[in-house]
C-alpha positions in Angstrom: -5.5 -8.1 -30.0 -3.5 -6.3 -32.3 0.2 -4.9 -31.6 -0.6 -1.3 -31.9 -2.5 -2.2 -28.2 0.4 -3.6 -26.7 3.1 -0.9 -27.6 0.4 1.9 -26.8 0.4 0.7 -22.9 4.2 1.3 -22.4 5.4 4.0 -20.7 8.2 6.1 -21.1 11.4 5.8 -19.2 11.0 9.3 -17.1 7.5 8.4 -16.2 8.6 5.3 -14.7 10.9 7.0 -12.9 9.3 9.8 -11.7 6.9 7.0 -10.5 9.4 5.0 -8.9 10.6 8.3 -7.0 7.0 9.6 -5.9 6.0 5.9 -4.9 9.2 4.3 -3.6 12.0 6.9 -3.2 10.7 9.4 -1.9 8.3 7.4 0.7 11.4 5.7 2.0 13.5 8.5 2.4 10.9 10.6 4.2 10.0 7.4 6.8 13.5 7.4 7.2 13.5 11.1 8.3 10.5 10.6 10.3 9.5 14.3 10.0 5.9 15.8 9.9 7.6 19.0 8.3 9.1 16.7 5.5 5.8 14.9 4.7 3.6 18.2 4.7 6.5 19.3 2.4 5.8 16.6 -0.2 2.6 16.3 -0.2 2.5 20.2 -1.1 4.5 19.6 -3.7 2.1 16.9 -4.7 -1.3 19.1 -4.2 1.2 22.0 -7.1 1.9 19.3 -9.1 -1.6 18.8 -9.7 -2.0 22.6 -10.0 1.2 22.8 -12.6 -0.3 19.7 -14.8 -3.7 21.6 -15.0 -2.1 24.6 -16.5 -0.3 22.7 -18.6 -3.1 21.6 -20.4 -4.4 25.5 -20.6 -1.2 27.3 -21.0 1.7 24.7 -22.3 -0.6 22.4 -25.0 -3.8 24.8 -26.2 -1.9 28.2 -25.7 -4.5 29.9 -23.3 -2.5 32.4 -20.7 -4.6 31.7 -17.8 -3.9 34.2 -14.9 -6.7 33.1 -12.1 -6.1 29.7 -12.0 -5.1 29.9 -8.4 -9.2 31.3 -7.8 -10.3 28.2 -9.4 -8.2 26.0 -6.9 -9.8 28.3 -4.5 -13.1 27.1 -5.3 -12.7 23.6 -5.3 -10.5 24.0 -1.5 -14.0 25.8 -0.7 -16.2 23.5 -2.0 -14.6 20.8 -0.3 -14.1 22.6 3.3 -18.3 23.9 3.1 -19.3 20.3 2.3 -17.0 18.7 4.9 -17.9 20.6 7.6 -21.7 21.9 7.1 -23.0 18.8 5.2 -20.3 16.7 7.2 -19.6 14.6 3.4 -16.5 12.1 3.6 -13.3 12.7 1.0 -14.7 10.5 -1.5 -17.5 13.0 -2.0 -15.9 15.8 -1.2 -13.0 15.5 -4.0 -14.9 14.8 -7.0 -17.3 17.4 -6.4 -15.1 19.8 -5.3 -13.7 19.1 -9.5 -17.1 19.2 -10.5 -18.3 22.4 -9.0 -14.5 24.0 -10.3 -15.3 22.6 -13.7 -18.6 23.8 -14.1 -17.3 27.2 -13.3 -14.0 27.2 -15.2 -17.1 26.5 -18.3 -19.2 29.3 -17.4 -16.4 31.6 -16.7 -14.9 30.3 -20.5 -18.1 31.1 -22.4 -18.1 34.5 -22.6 -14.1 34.9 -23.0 -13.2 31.9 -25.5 -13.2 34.3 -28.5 -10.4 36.5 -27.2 -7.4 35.9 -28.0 -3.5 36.4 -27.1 -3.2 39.1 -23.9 -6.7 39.8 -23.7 -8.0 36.8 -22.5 -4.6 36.9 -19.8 -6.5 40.1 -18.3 -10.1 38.6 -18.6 -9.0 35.4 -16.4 -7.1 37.6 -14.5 -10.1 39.8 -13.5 -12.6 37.0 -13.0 -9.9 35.4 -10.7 -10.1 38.6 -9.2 -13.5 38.3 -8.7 -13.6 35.0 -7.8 -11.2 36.5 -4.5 -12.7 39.4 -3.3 -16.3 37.2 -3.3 -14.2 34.7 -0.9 -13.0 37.3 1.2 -16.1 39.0 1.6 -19.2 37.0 1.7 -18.8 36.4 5.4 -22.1 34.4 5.7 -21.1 31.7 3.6 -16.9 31.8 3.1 -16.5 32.9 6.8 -14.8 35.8 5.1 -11.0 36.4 6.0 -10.7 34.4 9.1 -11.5 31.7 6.6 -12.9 27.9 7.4 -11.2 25.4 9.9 -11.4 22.4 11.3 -11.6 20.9 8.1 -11.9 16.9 8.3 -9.0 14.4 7.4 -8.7 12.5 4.6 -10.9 9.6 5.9 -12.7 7.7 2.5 -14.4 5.0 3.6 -13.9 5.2 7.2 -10.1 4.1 6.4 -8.1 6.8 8.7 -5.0 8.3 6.1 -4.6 10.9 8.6 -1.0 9.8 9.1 1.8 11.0 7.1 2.4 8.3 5.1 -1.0 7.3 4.4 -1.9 10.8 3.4 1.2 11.0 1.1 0.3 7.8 -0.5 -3.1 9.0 -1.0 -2.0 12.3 -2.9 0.0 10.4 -4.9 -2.2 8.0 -6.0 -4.4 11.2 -7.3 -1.7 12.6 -8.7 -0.6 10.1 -11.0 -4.1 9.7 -12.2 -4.0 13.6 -12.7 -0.4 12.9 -14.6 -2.2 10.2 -17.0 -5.2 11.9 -17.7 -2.9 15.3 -18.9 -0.8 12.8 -20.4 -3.3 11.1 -22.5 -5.3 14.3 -23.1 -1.2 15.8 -24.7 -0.2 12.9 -26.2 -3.1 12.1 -28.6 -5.0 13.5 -31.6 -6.6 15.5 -29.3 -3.4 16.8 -28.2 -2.5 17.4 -32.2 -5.6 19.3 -32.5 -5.1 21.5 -29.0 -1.9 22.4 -30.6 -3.2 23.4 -33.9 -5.5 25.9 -32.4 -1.9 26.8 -30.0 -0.2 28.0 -33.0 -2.9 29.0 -35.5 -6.4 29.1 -34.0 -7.8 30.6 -37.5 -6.4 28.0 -39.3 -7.7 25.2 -37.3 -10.6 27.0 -37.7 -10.2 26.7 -41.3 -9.3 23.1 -41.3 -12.3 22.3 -40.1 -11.6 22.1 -35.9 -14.1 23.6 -34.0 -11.6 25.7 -31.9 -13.9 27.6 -29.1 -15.0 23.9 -28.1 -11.8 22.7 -27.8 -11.1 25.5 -25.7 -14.0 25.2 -23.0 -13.8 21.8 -23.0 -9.5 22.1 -22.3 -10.3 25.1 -19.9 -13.1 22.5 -18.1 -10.9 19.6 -17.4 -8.1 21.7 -16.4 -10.4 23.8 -13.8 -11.6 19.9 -12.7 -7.9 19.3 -12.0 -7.5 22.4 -10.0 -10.5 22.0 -7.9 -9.2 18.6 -7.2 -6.2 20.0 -5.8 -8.0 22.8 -4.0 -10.1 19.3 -2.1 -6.3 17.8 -1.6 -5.3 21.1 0.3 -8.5 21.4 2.3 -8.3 17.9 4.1 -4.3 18.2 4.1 -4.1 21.5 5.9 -7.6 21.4 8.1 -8.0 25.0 7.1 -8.7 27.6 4.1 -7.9 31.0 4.0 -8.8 33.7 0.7 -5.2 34.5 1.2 -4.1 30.8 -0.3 -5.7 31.9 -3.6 -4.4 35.3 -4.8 -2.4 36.5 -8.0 0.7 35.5 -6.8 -0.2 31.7 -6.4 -1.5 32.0 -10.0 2.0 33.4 -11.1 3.8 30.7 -9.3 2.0 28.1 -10.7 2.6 29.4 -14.1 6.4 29.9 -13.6 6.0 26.0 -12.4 4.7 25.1 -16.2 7.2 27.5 -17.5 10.2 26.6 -15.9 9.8 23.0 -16.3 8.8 23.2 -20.0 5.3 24.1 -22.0 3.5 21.8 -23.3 5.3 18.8 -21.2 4.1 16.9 -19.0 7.2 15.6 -17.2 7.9 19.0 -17.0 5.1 20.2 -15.4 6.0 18.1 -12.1 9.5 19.0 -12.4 9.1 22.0 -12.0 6.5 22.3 -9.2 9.2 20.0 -7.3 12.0 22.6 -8.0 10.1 25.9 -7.0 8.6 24.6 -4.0 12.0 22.7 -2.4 14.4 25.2 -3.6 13.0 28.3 -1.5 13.0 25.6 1.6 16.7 24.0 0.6 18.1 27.8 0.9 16.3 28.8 4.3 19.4 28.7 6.0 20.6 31.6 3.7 17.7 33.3 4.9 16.0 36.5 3.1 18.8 36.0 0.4 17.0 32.6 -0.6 14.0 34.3 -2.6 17.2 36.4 -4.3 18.4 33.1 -5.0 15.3 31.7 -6.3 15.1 34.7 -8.8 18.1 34.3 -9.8 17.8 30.8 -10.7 14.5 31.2 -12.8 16.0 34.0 -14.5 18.7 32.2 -15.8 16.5 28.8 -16.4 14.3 30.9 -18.9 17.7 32.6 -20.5 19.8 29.5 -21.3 16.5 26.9 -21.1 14.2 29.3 -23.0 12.0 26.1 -23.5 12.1 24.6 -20.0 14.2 22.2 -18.2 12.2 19.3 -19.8 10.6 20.9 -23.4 7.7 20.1 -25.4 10.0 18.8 -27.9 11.9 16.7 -25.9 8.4 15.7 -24.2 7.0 14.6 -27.7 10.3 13.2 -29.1 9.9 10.8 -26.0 6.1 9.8 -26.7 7.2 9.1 -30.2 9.7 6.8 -29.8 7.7 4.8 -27.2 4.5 5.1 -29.4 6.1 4.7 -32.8 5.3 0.8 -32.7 2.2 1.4 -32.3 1.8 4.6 -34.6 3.2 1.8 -37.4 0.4 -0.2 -37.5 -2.0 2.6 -37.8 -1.6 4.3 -41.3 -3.9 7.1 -39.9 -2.7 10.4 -39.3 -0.3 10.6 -36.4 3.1 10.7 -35.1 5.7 10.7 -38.3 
């Protein structure tokens, strides 16, 4: 086996950490608090983090200003409540196909819009994510419309209850790391290289020879896989779905999310999920003055951290001094 195998399975020093706190940490601390409201806080921070990664890959690595991804993650929470409860399909069906079905629609929806470019594509995925909303709230027979679908089962894959706390945390996080590698390997790569390229020059990838609207459906369609993921997560987590989960606004947040933590980082990405989600509930006891608060902080995140709390170039500075052992042996084109 050669070396350049060995040095490319290491991982870098945040993502261990960020594992150790997700896995070890924060478990511990919450059994320690013994609180249900603790728990269904992390494991919504989780379910975003999911949501944030996804976006990443449109927004922070191949430059694509989604604004309905939060009626994508609406599909998949659908998709998974419908088959649940009508077809009465366990979480191990459930999940995946919930990604499928948001994946197959995050391609047809990309078809006819891959061409446009810069703000015009924001206000094409911002009226099919429109769309995509009103159909939820309104097609009664098969959406139950705006009082929504409960009764939603628990996470229960092969008859193994993870109803509990714990075991539903676990659970989340386990998909949420794979979600984190899978981003991870899709950014740091010369797939990533090439997502870039078309990010800052789409014509000139063109011109070098990348075939730039593939590399954007097939971006947009792993993304919207992620998302419908986490729309399955939410559905067994909360028992119910609602159109009112999946409007504009959650599309802004998770946007600000990829934003604020950094574009086209992947570290990022989960850092800032984490920090919009638990700030709002750290500051309740300020009461309305918390979403002030909030405001404020973003604000001044994107005018002294214009690139995020953890940057793309602090992101793939990282990856390169983990992977430059590995980059050594290989004389190809690749991190220099």
């Amino acid at each position: 086996m050669r070396g350049a195998n060995v040095s490319d399975r290491r991982f870098p020093p945040l993502a261990i950490a960020l594992g150790a706190a997700i896995f070890v940490l924060v478990p511990l601390g919450l059994s320690l608090a013994d609180s249900g409201y603790f728990f269904r806080l992390a494991i919504v921070t989780l379910i975003f983090s999911i949501l944030a990664l996804s976006m990443q890959l449109i927004t922070g690595v191949a430059g694509l200003l989604s604004l309905g991804h939060a009626a994508i993650y609406g599909v998949g929470a659908y998709t998974a409540a419908i088959l649940s409860t009508r077809l009465g399909l366990g979480p191990l069906l459930t999940i995946p196909l919930s990604g499928l079905v948001s994946g197959l629609l995050g391609i047809a929806l990309a078809l006819p819009t891959m061409r446009l470019v810069s703000i015009y594509f924001a206000v094409a995925t911002l009226g099919l994510g429109e769309m995509i909303y009103v159909t939820l709230l309104n097609w009664v027979s098969f959406t139950e419309g705006p009082l929504g679908i409960g009764n939603i089962p628990p996470l229960r894959p092969l008859g193994i209850d993870l109803s509990g706390p714990l075991a539903t945390y676990l659970f989340v996080a386990v998909i949420t790391a794979i979600a984190a590698v899978i981003v991870h390997r899709c950014t740091h790569s010369y797939y990533g290289n090439a997502l870039r390229a078309v990010r800052e020059d789409d014509q000139c990838a063109d011109a070098m020879g990348l075939n730039v609207v593939r590399l954007k459906i097939e971006v947009f369609a792993i993304a919207c896989f992620l998302a419908g993921i986490a729309g399955a997560l939410w559905a067994h987590t909360t028992g119910y779905v609602n159109p009112g989960d999946f409007r504009f606004a959650e599309s802004i947040l998770i946007l600000a999310m990829v934003v604020v933590g950094g574009l086209g980082s992947v570290p990022g990405a989960i850092i800032g999920a984490a920090l919009l989600l638990l700030l709002p509930e750290a500051l309740r006891a300020v009461g309305e003055v918390r979403i002030l608060m909030v405001g404020v902080v973003m604000f001044l995140c994107i005018l002294f951290l214009p690139r995020g709390l953890f940057g793309e170039v602090s992101a793939l500075s990282l990856a390169r001094r983990q992977l430059g052992a590995a980059w050594q042996q290989d004389r190809g084109v690749g991190w220099r």
